[in-house]
C-alpha positions as YAML, in Angstrom:
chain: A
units: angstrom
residues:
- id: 1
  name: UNK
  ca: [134.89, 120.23, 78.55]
- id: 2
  name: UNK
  ca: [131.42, 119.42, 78.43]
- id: 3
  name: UNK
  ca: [128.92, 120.73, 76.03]
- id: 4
  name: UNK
  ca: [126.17, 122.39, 76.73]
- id: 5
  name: UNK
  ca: [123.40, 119.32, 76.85]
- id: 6
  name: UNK
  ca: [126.05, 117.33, 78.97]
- id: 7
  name: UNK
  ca: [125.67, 120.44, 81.00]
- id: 8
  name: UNK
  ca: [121.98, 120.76, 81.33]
- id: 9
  name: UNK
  ca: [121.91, 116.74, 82.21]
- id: 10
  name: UNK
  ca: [124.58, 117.06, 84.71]
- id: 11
  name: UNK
  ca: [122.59, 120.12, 86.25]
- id: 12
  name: UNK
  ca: [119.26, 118.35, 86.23]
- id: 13
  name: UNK
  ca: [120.75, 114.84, 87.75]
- id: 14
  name: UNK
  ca: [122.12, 117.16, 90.69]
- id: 15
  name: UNK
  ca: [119.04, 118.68, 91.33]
- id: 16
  name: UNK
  ca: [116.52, 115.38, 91.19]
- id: 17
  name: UNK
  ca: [119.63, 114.35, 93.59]
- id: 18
  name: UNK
  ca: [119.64, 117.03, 96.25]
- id: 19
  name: UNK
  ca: [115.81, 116.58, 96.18]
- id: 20
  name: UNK
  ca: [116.13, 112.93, 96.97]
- id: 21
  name: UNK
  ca: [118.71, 113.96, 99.85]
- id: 22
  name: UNK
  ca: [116.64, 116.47, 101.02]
- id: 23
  name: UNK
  ca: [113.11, 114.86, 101.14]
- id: 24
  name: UNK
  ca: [114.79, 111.24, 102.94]
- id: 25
  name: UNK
  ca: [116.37, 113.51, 105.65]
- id: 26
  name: UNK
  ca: [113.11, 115.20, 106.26]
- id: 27
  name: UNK
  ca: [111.43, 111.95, 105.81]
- id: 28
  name: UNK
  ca: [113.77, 110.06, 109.04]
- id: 29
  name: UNK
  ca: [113.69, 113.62, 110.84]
- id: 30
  name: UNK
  ca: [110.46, 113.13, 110.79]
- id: 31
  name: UNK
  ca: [109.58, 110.26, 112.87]
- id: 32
  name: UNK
  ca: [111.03, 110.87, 116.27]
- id: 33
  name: UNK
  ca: [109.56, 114.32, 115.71]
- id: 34
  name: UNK
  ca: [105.97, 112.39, 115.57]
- id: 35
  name: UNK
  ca: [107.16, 109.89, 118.58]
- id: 36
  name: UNK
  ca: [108.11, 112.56, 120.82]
- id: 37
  name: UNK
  ca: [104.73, 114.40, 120.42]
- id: 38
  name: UNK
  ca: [102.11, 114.10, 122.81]
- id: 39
  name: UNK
  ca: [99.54, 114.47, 120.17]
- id: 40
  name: UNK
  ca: [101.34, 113.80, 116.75]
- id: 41
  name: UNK
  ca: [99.53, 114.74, 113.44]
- id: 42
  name: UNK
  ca: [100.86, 110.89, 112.20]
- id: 43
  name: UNK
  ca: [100.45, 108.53, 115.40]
- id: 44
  name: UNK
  ca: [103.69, 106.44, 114.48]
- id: 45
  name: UNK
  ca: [102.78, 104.38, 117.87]
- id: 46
  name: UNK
  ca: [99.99, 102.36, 115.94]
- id: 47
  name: UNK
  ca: [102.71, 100.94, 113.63]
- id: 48
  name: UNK
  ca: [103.74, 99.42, 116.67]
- id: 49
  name: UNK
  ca: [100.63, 97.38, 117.21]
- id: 50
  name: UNK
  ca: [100.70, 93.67, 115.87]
- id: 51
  name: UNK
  ca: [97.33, 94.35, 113.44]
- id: 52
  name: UNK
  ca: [97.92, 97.23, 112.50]
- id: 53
  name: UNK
  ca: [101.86, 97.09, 111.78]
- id: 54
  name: UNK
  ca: [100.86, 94.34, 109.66]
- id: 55
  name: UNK
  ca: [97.99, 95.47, 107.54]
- id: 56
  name: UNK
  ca: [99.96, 98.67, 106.99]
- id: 57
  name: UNK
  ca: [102.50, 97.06, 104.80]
- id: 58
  name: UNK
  ca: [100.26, 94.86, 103.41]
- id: 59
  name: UNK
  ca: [98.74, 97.52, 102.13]
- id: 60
  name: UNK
  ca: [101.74, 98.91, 100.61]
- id: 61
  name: UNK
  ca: [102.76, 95.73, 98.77]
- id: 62
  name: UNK
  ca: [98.70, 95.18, 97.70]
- id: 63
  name: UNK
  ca: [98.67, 98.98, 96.54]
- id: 64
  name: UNK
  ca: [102.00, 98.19, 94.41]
- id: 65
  name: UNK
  ca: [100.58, 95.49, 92.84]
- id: 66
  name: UNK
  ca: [97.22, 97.21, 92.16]
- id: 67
  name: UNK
  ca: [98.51, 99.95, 90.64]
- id: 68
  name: UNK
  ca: [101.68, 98.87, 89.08]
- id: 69
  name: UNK
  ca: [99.66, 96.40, 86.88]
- id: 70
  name: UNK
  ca: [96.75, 98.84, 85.76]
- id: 71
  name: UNK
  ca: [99.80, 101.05, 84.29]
- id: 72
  name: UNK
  ca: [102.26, 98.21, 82.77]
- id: 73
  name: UNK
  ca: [99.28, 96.19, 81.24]
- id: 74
  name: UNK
  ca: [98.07, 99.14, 78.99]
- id: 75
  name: UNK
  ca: [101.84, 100.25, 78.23]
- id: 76
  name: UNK
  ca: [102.92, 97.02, 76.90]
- id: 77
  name: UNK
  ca: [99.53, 96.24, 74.52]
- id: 78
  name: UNK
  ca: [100.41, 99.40, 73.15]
- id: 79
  name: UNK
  ca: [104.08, 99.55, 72.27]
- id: 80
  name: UNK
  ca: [104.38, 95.69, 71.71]
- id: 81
  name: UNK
  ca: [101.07, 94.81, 70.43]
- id: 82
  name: UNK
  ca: [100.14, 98.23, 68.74]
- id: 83
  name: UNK
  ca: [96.43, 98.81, 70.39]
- id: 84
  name: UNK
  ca: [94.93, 101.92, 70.59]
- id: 85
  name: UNK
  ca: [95.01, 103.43, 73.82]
- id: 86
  name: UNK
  ca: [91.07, 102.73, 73.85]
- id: 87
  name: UNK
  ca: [91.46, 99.09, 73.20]
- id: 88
  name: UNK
  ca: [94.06, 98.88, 76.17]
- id: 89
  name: UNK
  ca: [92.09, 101.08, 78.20]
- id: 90
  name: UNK
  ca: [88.74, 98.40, 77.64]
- id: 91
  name: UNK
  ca: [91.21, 95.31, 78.73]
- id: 92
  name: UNK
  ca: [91.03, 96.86, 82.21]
- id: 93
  name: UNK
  ca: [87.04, 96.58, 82.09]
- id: 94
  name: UNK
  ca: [86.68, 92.93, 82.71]
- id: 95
  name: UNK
  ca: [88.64, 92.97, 85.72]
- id: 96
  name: UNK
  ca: [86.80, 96.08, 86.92]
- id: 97
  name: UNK
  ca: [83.51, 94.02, 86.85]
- id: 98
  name: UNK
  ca: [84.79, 91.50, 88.39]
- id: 99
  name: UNK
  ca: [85.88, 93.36, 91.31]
- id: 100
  name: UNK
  ca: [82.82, 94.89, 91.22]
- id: 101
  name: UNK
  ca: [81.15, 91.76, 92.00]
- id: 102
  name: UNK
  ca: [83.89, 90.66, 94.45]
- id: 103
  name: UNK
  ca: [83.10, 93.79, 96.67]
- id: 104
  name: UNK
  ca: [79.93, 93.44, 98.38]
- id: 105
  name: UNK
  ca: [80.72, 88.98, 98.49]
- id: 106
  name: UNK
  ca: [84.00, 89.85, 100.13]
- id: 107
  name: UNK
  ca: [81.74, 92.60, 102.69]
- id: 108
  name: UNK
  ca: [79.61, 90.04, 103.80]
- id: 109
  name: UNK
  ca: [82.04, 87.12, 104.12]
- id: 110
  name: UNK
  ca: [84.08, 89.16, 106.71]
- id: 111
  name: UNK
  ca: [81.56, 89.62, 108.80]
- id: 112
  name: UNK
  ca: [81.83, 86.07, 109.28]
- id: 113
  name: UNK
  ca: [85.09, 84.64, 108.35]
- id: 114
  name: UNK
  ca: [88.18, 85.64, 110.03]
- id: 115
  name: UNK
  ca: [89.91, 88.05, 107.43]
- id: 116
  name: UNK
  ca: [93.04, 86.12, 107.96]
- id: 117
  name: UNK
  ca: [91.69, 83.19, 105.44]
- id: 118
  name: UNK
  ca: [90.33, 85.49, 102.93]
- id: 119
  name: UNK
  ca: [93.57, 87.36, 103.13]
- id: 120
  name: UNK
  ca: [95.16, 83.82, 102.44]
- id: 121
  name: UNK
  ca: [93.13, 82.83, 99.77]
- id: 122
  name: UNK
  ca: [93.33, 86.73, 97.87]
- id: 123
  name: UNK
  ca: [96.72, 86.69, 98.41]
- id: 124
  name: UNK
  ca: [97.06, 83.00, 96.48]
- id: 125
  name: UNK
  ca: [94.72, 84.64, 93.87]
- id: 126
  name: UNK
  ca: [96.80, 87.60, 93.15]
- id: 127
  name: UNK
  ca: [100.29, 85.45, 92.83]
- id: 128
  name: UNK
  ca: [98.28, 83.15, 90.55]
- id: 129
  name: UNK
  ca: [97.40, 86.59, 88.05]
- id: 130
  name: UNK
  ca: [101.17, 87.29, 88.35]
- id: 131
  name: UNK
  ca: [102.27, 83.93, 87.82]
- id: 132
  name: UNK
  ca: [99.83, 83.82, 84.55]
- id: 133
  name: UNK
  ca: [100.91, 86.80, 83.34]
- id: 134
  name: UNK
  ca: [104.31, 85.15, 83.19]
- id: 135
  name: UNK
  ca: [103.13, 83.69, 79.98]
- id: 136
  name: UNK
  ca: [103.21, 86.68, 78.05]
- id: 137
  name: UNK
  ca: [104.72, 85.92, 74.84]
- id: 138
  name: UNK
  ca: [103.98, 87.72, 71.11]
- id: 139
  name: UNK
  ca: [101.19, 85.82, 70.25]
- id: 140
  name: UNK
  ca: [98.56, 85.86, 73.24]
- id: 141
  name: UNK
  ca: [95.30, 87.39, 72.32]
- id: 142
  name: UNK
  ca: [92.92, 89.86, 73.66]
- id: 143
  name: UNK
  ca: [91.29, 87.62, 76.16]
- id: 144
  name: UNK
  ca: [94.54, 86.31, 77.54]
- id: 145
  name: UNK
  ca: [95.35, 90.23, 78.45]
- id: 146
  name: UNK
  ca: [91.99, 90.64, 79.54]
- id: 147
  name: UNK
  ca: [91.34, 87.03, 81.51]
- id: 148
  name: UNK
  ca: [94.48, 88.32, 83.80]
- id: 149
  name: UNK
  ca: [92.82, 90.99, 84.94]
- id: 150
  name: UNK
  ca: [89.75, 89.25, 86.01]
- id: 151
  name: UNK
  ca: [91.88, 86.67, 88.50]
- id: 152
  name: UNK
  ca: [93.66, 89.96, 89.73]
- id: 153
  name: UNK
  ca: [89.90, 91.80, 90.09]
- id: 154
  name: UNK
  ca: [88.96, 88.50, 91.86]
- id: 155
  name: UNK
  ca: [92.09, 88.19, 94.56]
- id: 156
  name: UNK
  ca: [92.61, 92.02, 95.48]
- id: 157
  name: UNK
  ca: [89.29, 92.76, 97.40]
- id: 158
  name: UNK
  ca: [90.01, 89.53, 99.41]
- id: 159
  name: UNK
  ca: [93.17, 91.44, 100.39]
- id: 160
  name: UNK
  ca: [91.95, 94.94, 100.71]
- id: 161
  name: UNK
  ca: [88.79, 94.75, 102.90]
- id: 162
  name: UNK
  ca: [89.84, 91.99, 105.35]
- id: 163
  name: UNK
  ca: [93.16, 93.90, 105.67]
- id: 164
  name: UNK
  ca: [91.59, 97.21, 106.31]
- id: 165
  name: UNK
  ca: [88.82, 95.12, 108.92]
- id: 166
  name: UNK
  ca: [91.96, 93.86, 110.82]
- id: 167
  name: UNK
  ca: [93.94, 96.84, 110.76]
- id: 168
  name: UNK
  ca: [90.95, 98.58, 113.30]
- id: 169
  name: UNK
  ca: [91.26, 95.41, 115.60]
- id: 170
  name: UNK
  ca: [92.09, 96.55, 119.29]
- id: 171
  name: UNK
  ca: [92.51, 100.57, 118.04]
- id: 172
  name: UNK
  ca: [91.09, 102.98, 120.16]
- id: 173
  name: UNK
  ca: [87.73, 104.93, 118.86]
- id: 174
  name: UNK
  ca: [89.71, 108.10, 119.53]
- id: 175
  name: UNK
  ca: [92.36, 106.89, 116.90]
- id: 176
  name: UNK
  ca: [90.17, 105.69, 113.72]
- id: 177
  name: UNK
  ca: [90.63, 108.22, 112.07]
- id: 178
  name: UNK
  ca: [94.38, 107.86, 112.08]
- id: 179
  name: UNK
  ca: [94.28, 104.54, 110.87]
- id: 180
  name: UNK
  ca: [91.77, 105.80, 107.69]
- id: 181
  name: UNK
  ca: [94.22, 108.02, 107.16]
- id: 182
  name: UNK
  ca: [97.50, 105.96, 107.44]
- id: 183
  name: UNK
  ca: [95.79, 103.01, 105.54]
- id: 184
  name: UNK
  ca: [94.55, 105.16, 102.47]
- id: 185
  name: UNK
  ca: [98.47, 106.76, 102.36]
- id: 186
  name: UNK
  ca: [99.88, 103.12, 102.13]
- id: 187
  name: UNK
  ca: [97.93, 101.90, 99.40]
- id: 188
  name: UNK
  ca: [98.70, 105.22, 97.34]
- id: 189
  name: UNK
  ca: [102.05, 105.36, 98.40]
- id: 190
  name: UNK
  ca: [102.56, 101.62, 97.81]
- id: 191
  name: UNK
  ca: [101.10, 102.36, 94.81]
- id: 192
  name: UNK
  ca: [103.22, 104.94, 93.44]
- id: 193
  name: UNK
  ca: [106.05, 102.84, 94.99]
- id: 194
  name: UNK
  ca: [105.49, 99.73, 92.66]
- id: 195
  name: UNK
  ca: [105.25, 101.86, 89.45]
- id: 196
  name: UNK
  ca: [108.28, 103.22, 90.36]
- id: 197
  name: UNK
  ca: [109.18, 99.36, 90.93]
- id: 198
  name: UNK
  ca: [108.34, 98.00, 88.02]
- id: 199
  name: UNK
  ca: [109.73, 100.68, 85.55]
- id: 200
  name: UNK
  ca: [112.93, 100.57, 87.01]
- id: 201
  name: UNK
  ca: [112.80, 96.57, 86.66]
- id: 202
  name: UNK
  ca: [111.72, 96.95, 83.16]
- id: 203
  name: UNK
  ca: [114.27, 99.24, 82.43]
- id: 204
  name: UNK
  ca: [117.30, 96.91, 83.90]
- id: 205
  name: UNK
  ca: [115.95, 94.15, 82.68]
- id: 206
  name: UNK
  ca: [115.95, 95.92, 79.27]
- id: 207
  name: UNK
  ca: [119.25, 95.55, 79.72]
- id: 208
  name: UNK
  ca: [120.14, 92.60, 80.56]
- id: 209
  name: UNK
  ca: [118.23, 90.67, 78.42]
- id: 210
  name: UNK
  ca: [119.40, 93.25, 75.42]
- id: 211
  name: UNK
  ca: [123.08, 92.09, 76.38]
- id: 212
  name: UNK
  ca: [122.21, 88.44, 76.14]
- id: 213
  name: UNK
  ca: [120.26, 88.13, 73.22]
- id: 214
  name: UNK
  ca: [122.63, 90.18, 71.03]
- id: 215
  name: UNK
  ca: [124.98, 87.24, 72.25]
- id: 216
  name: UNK
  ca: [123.19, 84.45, 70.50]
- id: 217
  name: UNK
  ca: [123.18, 86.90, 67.04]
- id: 218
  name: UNK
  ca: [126.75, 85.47, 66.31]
- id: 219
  name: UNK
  ca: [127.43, 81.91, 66.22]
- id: 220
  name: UNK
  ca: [131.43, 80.76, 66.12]
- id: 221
  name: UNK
  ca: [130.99, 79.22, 62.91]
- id: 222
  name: UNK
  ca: [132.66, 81.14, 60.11]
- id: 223
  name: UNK
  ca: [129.80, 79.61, 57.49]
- id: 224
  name: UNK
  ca: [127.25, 80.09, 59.81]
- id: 225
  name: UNK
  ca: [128.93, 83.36, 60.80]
- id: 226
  name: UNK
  ca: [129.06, 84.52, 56.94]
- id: 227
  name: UNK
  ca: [125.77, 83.54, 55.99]
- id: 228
  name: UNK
  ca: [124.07, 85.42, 59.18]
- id: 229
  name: UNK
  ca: [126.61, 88.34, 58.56]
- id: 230
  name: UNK
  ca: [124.71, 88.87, 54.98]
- id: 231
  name: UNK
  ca: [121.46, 88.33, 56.19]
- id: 232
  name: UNK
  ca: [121.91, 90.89, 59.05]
- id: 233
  name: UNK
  ca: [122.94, 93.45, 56.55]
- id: 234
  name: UNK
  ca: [120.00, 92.96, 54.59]
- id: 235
  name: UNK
  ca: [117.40, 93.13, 57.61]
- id: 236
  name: UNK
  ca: [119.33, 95.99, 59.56]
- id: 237
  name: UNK
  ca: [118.74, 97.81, 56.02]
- id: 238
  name: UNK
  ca: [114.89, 96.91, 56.42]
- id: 239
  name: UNK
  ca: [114.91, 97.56, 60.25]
- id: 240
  name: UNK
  ca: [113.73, 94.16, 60.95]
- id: 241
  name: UNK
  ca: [116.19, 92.65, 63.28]
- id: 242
  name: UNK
  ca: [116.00, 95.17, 65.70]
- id: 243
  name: UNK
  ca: [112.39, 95.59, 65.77]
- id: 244
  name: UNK
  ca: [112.47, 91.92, 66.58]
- id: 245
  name: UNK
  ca: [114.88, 92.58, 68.93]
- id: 246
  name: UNK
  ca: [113.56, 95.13, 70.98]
- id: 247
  name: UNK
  ca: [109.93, 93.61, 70.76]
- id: 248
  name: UNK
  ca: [111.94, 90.33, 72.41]
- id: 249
  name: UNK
  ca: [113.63, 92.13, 75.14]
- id: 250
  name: UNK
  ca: [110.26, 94.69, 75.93]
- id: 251
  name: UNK
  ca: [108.69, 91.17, 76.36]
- id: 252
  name: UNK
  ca: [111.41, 89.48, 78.50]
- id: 253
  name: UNK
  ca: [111.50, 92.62, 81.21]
- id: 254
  name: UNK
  ca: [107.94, 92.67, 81.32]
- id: 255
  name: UNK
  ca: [107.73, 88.84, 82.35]
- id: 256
  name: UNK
  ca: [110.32, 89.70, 84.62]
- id: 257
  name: UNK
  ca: [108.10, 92.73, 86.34]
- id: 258
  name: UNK
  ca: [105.00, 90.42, 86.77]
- id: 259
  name: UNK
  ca: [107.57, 88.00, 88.40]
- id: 260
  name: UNK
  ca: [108.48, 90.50, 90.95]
- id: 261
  name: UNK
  ca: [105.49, 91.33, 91.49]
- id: 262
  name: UNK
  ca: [104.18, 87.56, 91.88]
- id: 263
  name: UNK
  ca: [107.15, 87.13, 94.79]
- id: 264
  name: UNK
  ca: [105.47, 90.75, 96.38]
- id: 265
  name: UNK
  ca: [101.73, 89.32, 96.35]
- id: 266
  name: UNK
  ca: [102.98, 85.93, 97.84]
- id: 267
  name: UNK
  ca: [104.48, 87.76, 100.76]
- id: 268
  name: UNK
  ca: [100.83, 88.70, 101.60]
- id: 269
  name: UNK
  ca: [99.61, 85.09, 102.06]
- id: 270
  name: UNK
  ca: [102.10, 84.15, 105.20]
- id: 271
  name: UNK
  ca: [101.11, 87.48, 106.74]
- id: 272
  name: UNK
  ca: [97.17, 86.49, 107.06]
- id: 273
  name: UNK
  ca: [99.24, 83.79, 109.90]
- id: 274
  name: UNK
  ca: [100.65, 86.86, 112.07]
- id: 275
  name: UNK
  ca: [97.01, 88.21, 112.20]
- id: 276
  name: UNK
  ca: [95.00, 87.21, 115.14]
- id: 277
  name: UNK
  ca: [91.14, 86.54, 115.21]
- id: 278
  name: UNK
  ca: [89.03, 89.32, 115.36]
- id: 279
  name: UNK
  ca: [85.77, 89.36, 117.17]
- id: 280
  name: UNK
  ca: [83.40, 89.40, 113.91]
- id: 281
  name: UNK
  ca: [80.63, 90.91, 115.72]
- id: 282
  name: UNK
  ca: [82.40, 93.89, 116.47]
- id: 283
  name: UNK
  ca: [83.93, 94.36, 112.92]
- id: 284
  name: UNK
  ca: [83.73, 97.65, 111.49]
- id: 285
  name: UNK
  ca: [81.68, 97.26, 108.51]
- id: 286
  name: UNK
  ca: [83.19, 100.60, 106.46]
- id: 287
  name: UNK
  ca: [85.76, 103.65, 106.76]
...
C-alpha cells in the first residue's frame, strides 16, 4: 500500500505525464494543420527554404547556449563557491559589455562580409568559452568566472545577427514578419530548451560521477582499508567527506554541461558552409 506522499508523487508524476502526452500530440497535430492552410498563422513552408531552415535551428542551438550559461554560471558560484547572489549576478556584467561593444562592430561588418564567415568565426568563439569553461575546478577565481563570459559576449553576436541577416535571404516582403516571429520563438524556445538541457545533464551526471567517486573511497587493502575506515568515521561525524564529495561531483557535472554545450556551439560553425552568399547591398539592416 502506498502512503499518502507516495500517493501525492505518484499523482503529480501522472499529471506532468499526461501534460507531456497531451501538449506533443497537439504539438505534431499541429503541423499538417499549418501545411494544409492556405494562409497559416505559422508558415511551416519557410522551414523548407535552405536559409532559412538553417538559421532557424541555429538559432535554437545559439539560444540554448545563451541562455543555458547565464543560468548555470550564477547557480554554481553560489552553491559551490558560496557568492552572494549579487556577486554572481555582477560576473555576468563583463560579458554584457562586451557584447555591448560586439553589437554595432558585428552591424557594420555584415553589411560587408558574408555572414557565413562571421557565423564561422562566432561559432569558433563560443566553443572556445565552452571549452574554457571546461577548466572549472575549486580553486579558479573571480576573473576566471568572469573572463568566460567575455569570450562568450564576444562569439554570440557574430552568431546572432549574421544568422538573423541570412535567415531574410530570398523571403518574400509579404512574409517578414513570419520570419521575426519564427526567429525570436527559436532563440526563446532554444533557450528554454538548453536549460532544460543542461539541468537534466547536471543532474545525471550527478550521478554518475557520485557512483564513481564513492568507488575510489575504499581501497582493497585491509591496512589501508582500516586506517581510511577510522578516518571516515571521524569526518562523516564532522560532515566533511561528503561536503567534499558533493562539492567534487557538483563540479564534475558542471564540466560535463559546458562540454555539451561546447559540442552544440561547434555544430554552428559547419552550418555557416550550407549558407549561400547574400547580396550585401540588399541586407536588411534590423527586425
Amino acid at each position: 500500500m502506498l502512503d499518502q506522499g507516495q500517493k501525492n508523487d505518484w499523482f503529480g508524476s501522472n499529471v506532468v505525464l499526461a501534460f507531456v502526452l497531451i501538449s506533443a500530440v497537439c504539438l505534431i497535430a499541429l503541423i499538417p494543420w499549418e501545411l494544409i492552410r492556405e494562409h497559416p498563422i505559422i508558415d511551416l513552408r519557410l522551414l523548407g527554404r535552405r536559409q532559412f531552415g538553417t538559421c532557424w535551428p541555429a538559432m535554437l542551438g545559439a539560444g540554448a547556449v545563451l541562455i543555458s550559461t547565464t543560468q548555470m554560471l550564477p547557480q554554481i558560484l553560489q552553491s559551490e563557491f558560496n557568492y552572494t547572489a549579487l556577486l554572481a549576478g555582477l560576473e555576468l556584467s563583463p560579458g554584457g559589455l562586451a557584447t555591448l561593444i560586439m553589437m554595432p562592430i558585428v552591424g557594420r561588418l555584415v553589411g560587408f562580409v558574408q555572414p557565413k564567415y562571421l557565423i564561422m568565426v562566432g561559432g569558433s568563439i563560443v566553443t572556445l568559452a565552452m571549452w574554457y569553461l571546461t577548466g572549472l575546478n575549486g580553486d579558479i577565481s573571480y576573473g576566471y568566472a568572469a573572463f568566460s563570459r567575455v569570450i562568450l559576449g564576444l562569439g554570440l553576436p557574430l552568431l546572432f545577427l549574421p544568422f538573423t541577416t541570412a535567415s531574410y535571404d530570398g523571403i518574400p516582403p509579404d512574409k517578414t514578419n513570419q520570419v521575426a516571429a519564427l526567429i525570436n520563438v527559436a532563440c526563446n524556445v532554444g533557450g528554454s530548451m538548453g536549460v532544460a538541457l543542461a539541468q537534466t545533464t547536471f543532474a545525471q551526471r550527478q550521478q554518475f560521477h557520485h557512483s564513481r567517486l564513492v568507488e575510489h573511497i575504499s581501497p582493497p587493502d585491509l591496512g589501508c582499508q582500516q586506517t581510511i575506515d577510522a578516518l571516515t568515521r571521524y569526518f562523516q561525524d564532522q560532515g566533511a567527506i561528503g561536503k567534499i564529495l558533493q562539492t567534487q561531483v557538483d563540479l564534475l557535472s558542471c564540466i560535463d554541461v559546458f562540454w555539451t554545450l561546447g559540442i552544440i556551439a561547434a555544430i554552428l560553425v559547419p552550418l555557416g558552409f550550407i549558407l549561400r552568399p547574400i547580396d550585401l547591398g540588399a541586407a536588411p539592416k534590423g527586425h
